[in-house]
N, C-alpha and C positions, 0 to 999 in steps of 0.2 A: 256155575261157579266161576268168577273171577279169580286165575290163579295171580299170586303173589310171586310167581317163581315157576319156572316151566325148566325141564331141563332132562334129555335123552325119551320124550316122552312124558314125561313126569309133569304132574301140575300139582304145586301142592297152595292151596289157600291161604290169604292173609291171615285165619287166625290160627293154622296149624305153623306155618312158620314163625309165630307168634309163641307161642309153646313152645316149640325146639329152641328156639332162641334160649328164651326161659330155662326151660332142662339146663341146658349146655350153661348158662351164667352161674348156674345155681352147682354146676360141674366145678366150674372155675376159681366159685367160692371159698369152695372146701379144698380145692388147691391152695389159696391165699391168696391168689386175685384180684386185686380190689381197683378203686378209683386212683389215679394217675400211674398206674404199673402200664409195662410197655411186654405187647404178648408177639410175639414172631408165631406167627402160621406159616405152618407147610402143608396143603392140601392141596389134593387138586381139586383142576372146577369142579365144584359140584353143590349140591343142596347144602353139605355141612360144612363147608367152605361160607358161602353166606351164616349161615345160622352160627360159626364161630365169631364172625365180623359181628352181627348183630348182638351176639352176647356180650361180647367185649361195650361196645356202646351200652350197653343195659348197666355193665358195672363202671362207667365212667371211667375207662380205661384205652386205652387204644394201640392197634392192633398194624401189623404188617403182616405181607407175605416176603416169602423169601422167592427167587427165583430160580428155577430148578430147568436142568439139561433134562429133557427124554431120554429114557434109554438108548432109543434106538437111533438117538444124536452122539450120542457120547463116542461112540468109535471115531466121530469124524472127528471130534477136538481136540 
């Protein structure tokens, strides 16, 4: 298998993350999500961090993250 996305172990395939993408846009849908909406992501790295990204592109819309302190930062700021 050629993965699409490797990640803590994890290899998931071009056409399963193909799908999740999918699921998640068609998530977004039914929120009202659409072509030119502006979406803020807060996840961390991870599979559904991409597969949020890519859904967003699938509804012709586009997407950020936000940047976030670690827990175990925060006492020192």
């Amino acid at each position: 298998m050629t993965a699409a996305l490797g990640f803590g172990g994890q290899e998931i395939a071009p056409a399963e993350l193909e799908r999740r993408a999918a699921c998640a846009a068609s998530g977004f849908e039914r929120l009202g999500i659409g072509e030119g909406e502006v979406v803020a992501l807060m996840l961390r790295n991870s599979p559904a961090l991409i597969e949020a990204m890519l859904a967003c592109r699938l509804l012709s819309s586009s997407s950020g993250g936000a940047s976030t302190m670690p827990a175990c930062c925060a006492s020192r700021a």
